[in-house]
C-alpha positions in Angstrom: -21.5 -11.7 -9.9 -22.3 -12.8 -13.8 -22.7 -16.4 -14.2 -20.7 -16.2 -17.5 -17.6 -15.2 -15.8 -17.0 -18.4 -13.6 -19.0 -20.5 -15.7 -17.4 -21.3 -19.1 -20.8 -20.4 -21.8 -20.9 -23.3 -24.2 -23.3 -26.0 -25.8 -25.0 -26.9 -23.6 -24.5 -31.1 -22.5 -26.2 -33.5 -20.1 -24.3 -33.6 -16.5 -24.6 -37.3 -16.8 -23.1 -38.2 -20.0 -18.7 -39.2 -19.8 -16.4 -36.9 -21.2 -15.2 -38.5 -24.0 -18.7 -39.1 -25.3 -21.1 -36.1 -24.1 -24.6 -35.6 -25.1 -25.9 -32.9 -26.4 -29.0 -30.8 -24.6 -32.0 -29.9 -26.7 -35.1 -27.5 -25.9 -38.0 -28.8 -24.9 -41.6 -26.8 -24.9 -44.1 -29.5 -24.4 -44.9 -31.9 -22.7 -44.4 -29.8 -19.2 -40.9 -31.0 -17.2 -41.8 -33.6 -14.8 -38.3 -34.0 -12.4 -35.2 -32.0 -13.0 -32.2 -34.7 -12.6 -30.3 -31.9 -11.0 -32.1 -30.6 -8.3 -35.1 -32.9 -8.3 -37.8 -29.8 -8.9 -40.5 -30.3 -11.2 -42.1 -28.0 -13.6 -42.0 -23.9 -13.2 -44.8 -22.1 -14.9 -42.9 -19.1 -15.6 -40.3 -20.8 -17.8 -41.2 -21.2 -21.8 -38.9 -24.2 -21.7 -36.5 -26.9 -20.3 -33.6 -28.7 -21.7 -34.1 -32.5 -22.5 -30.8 -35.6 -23.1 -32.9 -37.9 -25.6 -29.9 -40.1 -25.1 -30.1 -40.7 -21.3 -33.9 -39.3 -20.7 -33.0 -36.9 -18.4 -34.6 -33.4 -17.9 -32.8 -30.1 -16.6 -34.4 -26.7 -15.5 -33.1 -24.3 -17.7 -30.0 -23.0 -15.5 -29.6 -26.1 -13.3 -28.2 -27.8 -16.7 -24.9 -25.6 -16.0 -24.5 -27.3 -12.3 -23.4 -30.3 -10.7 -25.9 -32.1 -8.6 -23.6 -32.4 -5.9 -20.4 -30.7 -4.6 -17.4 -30.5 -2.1 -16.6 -26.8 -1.1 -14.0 -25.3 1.0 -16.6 -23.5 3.3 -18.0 -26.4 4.2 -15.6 -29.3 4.4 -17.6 -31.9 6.2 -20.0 -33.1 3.7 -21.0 -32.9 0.5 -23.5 -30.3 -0.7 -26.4 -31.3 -2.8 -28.6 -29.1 -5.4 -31.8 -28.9 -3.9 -35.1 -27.8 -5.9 -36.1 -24.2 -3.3 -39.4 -25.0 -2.0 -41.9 -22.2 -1.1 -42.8 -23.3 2.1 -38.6 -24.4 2.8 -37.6 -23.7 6.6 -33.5 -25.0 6.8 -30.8 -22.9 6.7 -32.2 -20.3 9.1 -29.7 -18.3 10.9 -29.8 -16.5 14.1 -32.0 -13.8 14.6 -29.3 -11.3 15.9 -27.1 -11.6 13.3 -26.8 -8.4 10.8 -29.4 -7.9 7.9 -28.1 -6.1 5.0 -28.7 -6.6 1.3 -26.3 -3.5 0.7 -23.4 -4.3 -2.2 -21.8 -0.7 -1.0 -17.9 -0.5 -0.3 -18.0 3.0 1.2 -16.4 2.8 4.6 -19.7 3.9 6.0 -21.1 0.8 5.4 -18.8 -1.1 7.6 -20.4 0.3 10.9 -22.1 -2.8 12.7 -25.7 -2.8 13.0 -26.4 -6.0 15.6 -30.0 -5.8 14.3 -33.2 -7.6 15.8 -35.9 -9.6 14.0 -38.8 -11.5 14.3 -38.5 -15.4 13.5 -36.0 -17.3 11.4 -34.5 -15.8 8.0 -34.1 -18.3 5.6 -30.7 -17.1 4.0 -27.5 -18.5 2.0 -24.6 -18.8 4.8 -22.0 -17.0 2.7 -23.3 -13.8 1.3 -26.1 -13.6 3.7 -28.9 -12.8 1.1 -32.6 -14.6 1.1 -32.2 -18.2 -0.7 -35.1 -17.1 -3.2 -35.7 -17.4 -7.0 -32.5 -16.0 -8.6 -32.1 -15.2 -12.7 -31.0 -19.1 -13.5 -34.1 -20.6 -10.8 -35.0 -21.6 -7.5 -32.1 -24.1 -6.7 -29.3 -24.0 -3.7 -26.8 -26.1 -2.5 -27.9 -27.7 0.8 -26.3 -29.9 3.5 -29.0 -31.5 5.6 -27.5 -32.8 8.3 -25.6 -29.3 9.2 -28.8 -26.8 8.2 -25.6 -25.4 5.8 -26.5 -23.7 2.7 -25.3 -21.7 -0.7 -26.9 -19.7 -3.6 -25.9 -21.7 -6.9 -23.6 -18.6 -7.5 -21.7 -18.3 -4.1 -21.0 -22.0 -4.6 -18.8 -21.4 -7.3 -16.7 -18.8 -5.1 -13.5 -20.6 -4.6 -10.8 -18.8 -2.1 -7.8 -20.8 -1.6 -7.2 -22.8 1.4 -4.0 -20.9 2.0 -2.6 -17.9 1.5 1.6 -17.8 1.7 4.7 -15.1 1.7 2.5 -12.5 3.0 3.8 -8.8 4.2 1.5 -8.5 6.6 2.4 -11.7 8.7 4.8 -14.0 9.0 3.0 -17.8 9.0 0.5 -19.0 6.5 -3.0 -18.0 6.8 -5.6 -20.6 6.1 -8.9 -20.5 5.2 -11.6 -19.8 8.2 -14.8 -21.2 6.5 -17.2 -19.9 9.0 -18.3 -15.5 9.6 -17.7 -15.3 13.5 -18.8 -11.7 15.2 -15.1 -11.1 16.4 -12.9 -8.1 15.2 -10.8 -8.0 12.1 -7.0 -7.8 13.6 -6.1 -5.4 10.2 -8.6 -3.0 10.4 -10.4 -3.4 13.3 -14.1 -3.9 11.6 -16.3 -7.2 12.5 -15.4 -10.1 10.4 -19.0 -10.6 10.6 -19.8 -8.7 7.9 -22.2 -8.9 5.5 -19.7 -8.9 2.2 -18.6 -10.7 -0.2 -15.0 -11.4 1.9 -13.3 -14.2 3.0 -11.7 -14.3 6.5 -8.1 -16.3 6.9 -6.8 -17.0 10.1 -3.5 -17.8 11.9 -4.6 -20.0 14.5 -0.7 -19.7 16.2 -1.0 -16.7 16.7 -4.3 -16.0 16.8 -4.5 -13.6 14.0 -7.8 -13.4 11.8 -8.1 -11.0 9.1 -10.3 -10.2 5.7 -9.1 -11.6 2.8 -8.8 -7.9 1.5 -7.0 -6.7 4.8 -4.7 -9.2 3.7 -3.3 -6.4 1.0 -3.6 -3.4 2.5 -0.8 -1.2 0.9 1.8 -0.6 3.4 2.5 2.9 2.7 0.1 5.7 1.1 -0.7 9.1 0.2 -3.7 11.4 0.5 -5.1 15.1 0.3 -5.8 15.6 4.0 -2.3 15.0 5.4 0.9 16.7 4.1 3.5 13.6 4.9 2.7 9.9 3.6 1.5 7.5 5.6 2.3 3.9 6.7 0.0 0.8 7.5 1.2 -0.3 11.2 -0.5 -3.3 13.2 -1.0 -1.0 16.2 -0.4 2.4 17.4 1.6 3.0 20.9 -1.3 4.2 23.0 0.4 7.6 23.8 -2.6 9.5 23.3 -6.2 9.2 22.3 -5.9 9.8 18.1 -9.0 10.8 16.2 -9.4 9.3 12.4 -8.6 11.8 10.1 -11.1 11.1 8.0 -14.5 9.9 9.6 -13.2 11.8 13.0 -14.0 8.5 15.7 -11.1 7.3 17.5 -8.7 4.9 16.2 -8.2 1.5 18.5 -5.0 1.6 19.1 -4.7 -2.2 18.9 -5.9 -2.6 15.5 -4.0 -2.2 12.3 -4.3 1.8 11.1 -2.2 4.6 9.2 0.1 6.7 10.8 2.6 9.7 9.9 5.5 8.4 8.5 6.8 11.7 9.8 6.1 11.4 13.4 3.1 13.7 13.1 0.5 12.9 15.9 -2.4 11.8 13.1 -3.4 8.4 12.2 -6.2 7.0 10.1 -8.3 3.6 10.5 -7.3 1.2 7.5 -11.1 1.5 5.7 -10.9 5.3 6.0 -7.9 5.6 4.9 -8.2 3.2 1.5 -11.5 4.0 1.3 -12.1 5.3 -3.0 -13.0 8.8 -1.9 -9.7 9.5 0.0 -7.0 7.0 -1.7 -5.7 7.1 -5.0 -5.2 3.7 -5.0 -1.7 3.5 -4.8 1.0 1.5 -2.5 3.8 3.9 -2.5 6.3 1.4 -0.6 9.6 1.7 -2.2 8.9 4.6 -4.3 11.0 7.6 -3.4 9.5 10.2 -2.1 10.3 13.4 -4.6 9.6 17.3 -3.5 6.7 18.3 -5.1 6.9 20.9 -8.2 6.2 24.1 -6.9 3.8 26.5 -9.6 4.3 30.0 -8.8 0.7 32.1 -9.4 2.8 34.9 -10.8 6.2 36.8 -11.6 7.3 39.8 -10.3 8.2 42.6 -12.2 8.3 45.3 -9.8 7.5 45.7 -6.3 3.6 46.4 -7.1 3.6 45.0 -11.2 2.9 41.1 -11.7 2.5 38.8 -15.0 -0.2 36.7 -13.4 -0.8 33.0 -15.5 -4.1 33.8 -15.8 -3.6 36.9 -18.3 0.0 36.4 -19.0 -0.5 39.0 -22.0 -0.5 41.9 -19.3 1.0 43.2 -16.8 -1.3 43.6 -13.0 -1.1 46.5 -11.4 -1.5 46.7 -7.5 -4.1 49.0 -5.9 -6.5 50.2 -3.0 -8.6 52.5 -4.3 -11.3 50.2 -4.6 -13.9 53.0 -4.6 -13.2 53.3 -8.6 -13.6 49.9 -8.9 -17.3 49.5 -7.2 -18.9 48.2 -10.2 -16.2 45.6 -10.9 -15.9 41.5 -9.7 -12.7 39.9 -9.5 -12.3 37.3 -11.9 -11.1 34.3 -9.6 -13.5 34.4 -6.8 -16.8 36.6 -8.6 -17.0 38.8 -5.4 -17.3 42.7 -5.4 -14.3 44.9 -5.0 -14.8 47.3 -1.8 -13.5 50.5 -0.5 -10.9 48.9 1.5 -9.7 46.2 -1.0 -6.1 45.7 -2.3 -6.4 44.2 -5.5 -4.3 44.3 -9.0 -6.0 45.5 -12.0 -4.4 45.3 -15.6 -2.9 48.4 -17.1 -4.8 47.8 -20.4 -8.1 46.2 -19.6 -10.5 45.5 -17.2 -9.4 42.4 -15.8 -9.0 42.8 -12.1 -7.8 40.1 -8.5 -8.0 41.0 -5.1 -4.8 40.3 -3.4 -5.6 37.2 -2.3 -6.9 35.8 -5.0 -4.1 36.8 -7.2 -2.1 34.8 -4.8 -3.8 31.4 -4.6 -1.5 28.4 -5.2 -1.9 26.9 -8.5 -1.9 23.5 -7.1 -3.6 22.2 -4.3 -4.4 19.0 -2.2 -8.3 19.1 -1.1 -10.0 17.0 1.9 -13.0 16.3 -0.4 -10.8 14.7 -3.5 -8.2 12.2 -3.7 -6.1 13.7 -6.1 -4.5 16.8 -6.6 -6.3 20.2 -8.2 -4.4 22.4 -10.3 -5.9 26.4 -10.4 -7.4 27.2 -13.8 -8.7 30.1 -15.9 -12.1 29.2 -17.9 -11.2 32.4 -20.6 -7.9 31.2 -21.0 -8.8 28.7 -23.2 -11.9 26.7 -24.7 -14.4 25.7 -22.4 -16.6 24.1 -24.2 -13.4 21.4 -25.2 -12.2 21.3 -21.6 -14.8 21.2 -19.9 -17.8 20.5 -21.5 -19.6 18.5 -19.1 -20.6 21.3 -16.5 -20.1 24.3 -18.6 -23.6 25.9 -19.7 -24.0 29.4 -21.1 -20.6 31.0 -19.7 -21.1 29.1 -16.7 -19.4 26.4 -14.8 -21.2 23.6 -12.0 -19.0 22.7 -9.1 -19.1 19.3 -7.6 -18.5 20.7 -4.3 -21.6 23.1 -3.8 -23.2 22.5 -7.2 -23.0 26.7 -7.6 -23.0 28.3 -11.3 -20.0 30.3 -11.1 -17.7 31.2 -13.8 -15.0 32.7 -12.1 -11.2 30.3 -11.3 -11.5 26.5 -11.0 -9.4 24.3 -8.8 -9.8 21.4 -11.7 -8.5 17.6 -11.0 -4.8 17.0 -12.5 -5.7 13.1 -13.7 -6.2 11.6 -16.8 -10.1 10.7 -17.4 -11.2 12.7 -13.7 -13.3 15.5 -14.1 -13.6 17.1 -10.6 -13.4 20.8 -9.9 -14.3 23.0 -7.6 -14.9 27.3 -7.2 -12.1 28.7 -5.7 -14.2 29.5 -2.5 -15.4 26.1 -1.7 -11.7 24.9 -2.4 -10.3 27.9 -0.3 -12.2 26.6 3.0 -10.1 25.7 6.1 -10.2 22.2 7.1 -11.3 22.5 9.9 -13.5 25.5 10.2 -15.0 28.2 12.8 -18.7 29.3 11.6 -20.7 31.8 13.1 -23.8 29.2 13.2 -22.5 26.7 15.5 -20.1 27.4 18.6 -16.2 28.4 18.0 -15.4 25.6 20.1 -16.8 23.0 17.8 -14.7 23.2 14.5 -16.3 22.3 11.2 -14.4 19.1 9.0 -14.9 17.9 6.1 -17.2 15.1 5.9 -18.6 12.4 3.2 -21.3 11.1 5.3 -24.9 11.8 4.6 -26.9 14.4 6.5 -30.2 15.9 6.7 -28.1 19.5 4.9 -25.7 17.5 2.4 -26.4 16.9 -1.0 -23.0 16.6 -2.1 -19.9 17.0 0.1 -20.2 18.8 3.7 -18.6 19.5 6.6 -19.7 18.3 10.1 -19.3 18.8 13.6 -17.1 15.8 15.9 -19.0 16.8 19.0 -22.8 16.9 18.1 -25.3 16.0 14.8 -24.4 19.6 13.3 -23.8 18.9 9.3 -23.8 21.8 6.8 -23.2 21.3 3.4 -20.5 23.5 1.1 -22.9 25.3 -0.2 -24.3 27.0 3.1 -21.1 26.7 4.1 -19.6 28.9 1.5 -22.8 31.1 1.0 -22.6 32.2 4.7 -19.6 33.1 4.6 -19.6 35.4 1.5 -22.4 37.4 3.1 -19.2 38.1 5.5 -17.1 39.1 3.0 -14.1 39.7 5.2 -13.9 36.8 6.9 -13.6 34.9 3.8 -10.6 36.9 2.3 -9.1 36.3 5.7 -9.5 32.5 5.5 -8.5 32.4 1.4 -5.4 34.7 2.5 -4.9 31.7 5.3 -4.8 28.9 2.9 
């Protein structure tokens, strides 16, 4: 967190002058500081210079000027805290040695798996965000209590959650304040409130509810790409059956707060997968009618084998089979071959030709690896180099799903300022899938975590360590030509 936005910047003024007479700090360079009145540290090589109070002769590290010597704070109520100079060779504050370790600021819901840890001696570390007390960008201070072993970087100190948190949605009492991480699950989502984030946890101590401060506001009802029907938060599921997460696949604890089908469909999310950034669009759709969605026909009929397709509106598409004439040509969505055996249309007037299926692919579509919906469009049908000029390259488009140059049909994200897109093959993949390279009775989903085979999205196997990217994925199965017209004609 910047120091400038919780600390107001301004002249800078001795901590032990009134109010309605303050005295102005200058910079001093020589002679060397010998006791900063703040945190009672003396001189630091590494700074040019240290502010000075003529009036009171007082002398400040440069940074400890901007805080209090002492303190109250909410997350630790029984004493008072006091700046304290951080001394090499300092040995309070240590914390157990088997809680977590982490120095990671992620907020992917991978991050949230628990890793118990194990390490040799104490780790001197500040009790809130868990990070070494060490020399931070404004010096080597903390706030210390001495007689609890309790204490806080300069900067956490000045995170101030209210005591109380009232009219909630998600419970009916007050939650207060719970000043202390305890390794105990988080009754919203399920994940340890142990943590080691920048959250607060609040607690009903009636009902023995405890919760992240940002469980607190989880949106009660949702949409995403992977399920047709919205989704509502619930506290817990009736344990009817054993529900996998529809996103990171592991089974949902029934008696923890997770999504469900506001339909009645057997599928259910945890909360973090399911407001995760990479699936949720980020909005609560709770009191917003729900309204059918536009349906974007791919082309008109004009006679049982003539279409006007909306990628070369100017012609009319003729159906064929005779794909023996047409060896030598590639259809313009997907870039494959024509065959012998392929039905495809083929314009009266030029060379512009679509297998079947292809010529049939929805013009919008809602994709596992996106959050928001992709509409189908035509590089040629307008300028490239204005639409999409960030991955196009010598006639050529990159995907974000298999990184491919391709300059065939693009599924391409509907949102203002989001430049997704993806090949139709990648985006024509079933969710799940059957692959000839791993056994039919372990289906293929679509994954965001990290493998030793994904660069970029993948898909992965529930039941063992198998991960294959979308490029393999999709590569494999154009060598099989057939079975991929099967599966686009399936979606």
């Amino acid at each position: 967190m910047e120091l400038s936005k919780i600390i107001p910047v301004s002249k800078p003024v001795c901590r032990s002058s009134y109010p309605d007479n303050l005295h102005s700090l200058c910079r001093r360079f020589d002679p060397p500081l010998l006791v900063c009145f703040s945190c009672k540290g003396q001189h630091l090589e590494n700074r040019r210079y240290y502010y000075y109070c003529a009036t009171c002769d007082l002398e400040f590290h440069r940074g400890c000027h901007l805080f209090p010597p002492e303190i109250k704070h909410p997350f630790h109520l029984l004493h008072p805290l006091t700046l304290i100079f951080l001394d090499p060779d300092f040995q309070s504050s240590r914390i157990p040695i088997d809680w977590p370790d982490s120095s990671s600021e992620s907020d992917d819901y991978d991050s949230y798996e628990e890793n118990p840890g194990s390490y040799e001696g104490h780790i001197v570390k500040c009790n809130y965000c868990r990070k070494y007390l060490q020399p931070e960008e404004f010096g080597m201070a903390y706030y210390h209590c001495s007689t609890c072993n309790f204490s806080l970087h300069r900067i956490c100190a000045y995170i101030r959650p209210p005591l109380a948190i009232e009219n909630l949605k998600c419970h009916d009492h007050t939650l207060t304040l719970f000043p202390r991480r305890v390794p105990l699950p988080c009754d919203a989502c399920g994940f340890s409130l142990d943590t080691p984030f920048f959250d607060h946890v609040y607690s009903c101590l009636l009902c023995n509810y405890m919760v992240h401060r940002t469980c607190i506001y989880l949106p009660r009802v949702i949409k995403i790409t992977r399920h047709p029907h919205r989704l509502s938060y619930t506290s817990s599921i009736v344990p009817s059956c054993e529900l996998a997460c529809g996103v990171c696949r592991k089974t949902v604890d029934v008696n923890y707060g997770s999504y469900s089908c506001t339909k009645g469909c057997r599928y259910a999310l945890h909360s973090k997968c399911a407001t995760n950034k990479k699936v949720w669009d980020g909005k609560d759709l709770e009191g917003v009618p729900e309204e059918e969605e536009e349906i974007l026909e791919p082309f008109l009929w004009i006679d049982e084998e003539t279409i006007q397709h909306f990628s070369h509106d100017h012609h009319h598409l003729k159906l064929r089979q005779d794909g023996g004439s047409h060896e030598n040509k590639f259809c313009e969505a997907c870039t494959l071959p024509m065959t012998v055996s392929d039905r495809f249309y083929s314009c009266i007037k030029c060379e512009f030709v679509l297998h079947e299926t292809c010529a049939s692919l929805p013009r919008r579509k809602h994709h596992p690896v996106h959050k928001h919906p992709l509409t189908l469009f035509h590089p040629s049908s307008s300028n490239p180099h204005k639409v999409e000029r960030k991955y196009y390259r010598d006639g050529f488009f990159t995907f974000d799903g298999c990184t491919r140059n391709c300059c065939g049909f693009i599924y391409r994200c509907s949102e203002q300022d989001c430049e997704f897109q993806l090949d139709v093959r990648c985006a024509s993949l079933p969710d799940p899938s059957i692959h000839d390279c791993h056994p039919p009775d372990h289906p293929l989903f679509f994954n965001f975590t990290s493998g030793s085979c994904m660069g970029f999205e993948s898909v992965a196997c529930d039941h063992c360590e198998y991960l294959e990217c979308i490029q393999c994925e999709s590569f494999l199965s154009s060598l099989r030509y057939f079975a991929l017209r099967g599966s686009l004609q399936a979606r």
